[in-house]
Steps between C-alpha positions, in 0.01 A plus 500: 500500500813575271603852496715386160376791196314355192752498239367619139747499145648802478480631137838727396548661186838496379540788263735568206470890371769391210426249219789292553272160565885368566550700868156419538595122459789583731312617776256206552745178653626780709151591658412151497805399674370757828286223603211687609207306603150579384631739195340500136767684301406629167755677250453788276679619229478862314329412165643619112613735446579612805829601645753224472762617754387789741799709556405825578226635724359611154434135387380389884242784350459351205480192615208551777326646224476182273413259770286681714194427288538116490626450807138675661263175421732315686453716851199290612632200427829537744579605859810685449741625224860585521650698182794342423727837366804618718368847444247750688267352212174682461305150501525451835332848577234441227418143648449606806233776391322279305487231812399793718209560249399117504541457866260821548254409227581837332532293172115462488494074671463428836753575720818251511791353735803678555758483264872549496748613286888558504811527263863364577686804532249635762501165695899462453520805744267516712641080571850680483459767765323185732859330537757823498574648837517857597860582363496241184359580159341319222579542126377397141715324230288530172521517103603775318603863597145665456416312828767641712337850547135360409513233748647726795256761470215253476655381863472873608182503371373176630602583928401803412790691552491734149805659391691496869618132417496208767806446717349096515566485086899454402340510114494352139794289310447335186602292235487643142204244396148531457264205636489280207869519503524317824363237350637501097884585596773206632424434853861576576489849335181585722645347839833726419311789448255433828787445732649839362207697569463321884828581511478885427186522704703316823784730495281849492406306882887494553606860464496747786210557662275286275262256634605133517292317172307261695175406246562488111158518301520314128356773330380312195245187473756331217716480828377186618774249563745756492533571909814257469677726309423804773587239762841445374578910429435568905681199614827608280407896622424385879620168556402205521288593844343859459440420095275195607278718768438756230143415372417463131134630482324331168172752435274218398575255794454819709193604295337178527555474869347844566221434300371152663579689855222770411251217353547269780563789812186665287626857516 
């Protein structure tokens, strides 16, 4: 008898808070290219109007609140969903109340299969702080200055650590530009400006008692393709060695990973 698991298609929804149907378009070769086996991917992007650019907590707000209604028919119909927004976006806490409902029959049908849900930034660090020892640190090079202090506490927040901070977290650099940026500026301006922020983030790792940068999060889902340019800042910071071992954590390869872990491991 074969002890081998029936295999069944995993169905992921990809989702897009922002209606920028270009980083949507971005996003899909590099999912594709994971090479999962048995996955279904479907992609979602926030309908119009809705918030073009999210570059505030207030429009990851927004934003949740314009999609959430259309993306709800769709629950049924998919396994998992992973909110594509480097942000602690509300969707991902909203989605997983409403699969909690389904799953329990609370929404009136018959009682459902587990369902997952998960956003990049959460998955970017809970992935980082899975390949940082005890006395390294991980840190976040995103868009534009808002995210510095919104994105650190949101990594308080998320390990649950409040206001006292988290010696594991180096914290936030960015690059001036907002997500559709990435995408609409010369490639060479946005590389110079990526490698700057690496840069800034590597050296707060260098200075006294500081912990050595050893996990970089891309704090952005218009990042993809861009790890080259972080790449280059720590080799130029660290060397050609140490700059290589320092690991460039993408938040939708990480969130994608997670998610078909829980479906498959059925958590």
């Amino acid at each position: 008898m074969s002890n081998t698991r029936p295999t069944r298609t995993v169905r992921l929804l990809i989702i897009n808070p922002n209606s920028s149907s270009s980083m949507t378009d971005a996003l899909r070769p590099m999912v594709h290219s994971l090479g999962y086996p048995n996955v279904e991917y479907s992609f979602f992007t926030s309908p119009t109007p809705g918030v073009p650019s999210i570059n505030s907590p207030a429009d990851a707000a927004k934003s949740a609140e314009v999609c959430l209604p259309h993306i709800l028919p769709l629950i049924p119909n998919h396994d998992a969903f992973l909110v594509a927004c480097y942000s602690q976006h509300p969707l991902v806490a909203m989605l997983r109340s409403e699969c909690t409902k389904l799953q329990s029959g609370a929404t009136g049908g018959e009682q459902g299969a587990r369902k997952y849900v998960n956003g990049i930034f959460e998955a970017s660090v809970t992935t980082s702080l899975s390949l940082i020892l005890e006395e390294q640190s991980f840190g976040i090079v995103s868009t534009g200055k808002v995210w510095e202090k919104a994105l650190t506490q949101a990594v308080y927040r998320f390990v649950g650590t409040g206001e006292r901070g988290f010696d594991k977290y180096i914290g936030c650099e960015t690059t001036g530009l907002n997500a559709t940026e990435l995408h609409d500026l010369p490639s060479d301006e946005v590389r110079a400006k990526m490698t700057a922020a690496t840069k800034r983030l590597l050296h707060r790792g260098e200075q006294g008692e500081a912990r050595t940068v050893q996990a970089i999060c891309l704090g952005c889902a218009g990042m993809v393709g861009l790890d080259e340019a972080v790449r280059q800042a720590c080799i130029e910071v660290l060397g050609d060695e140490r700059g290589r071992r320092v690991s460039i954590v993408d938040g939708v390869k990480a969130g994608v990973g997670s998610l078909l872990s829980l479906v498959v491991g059925g958590f």
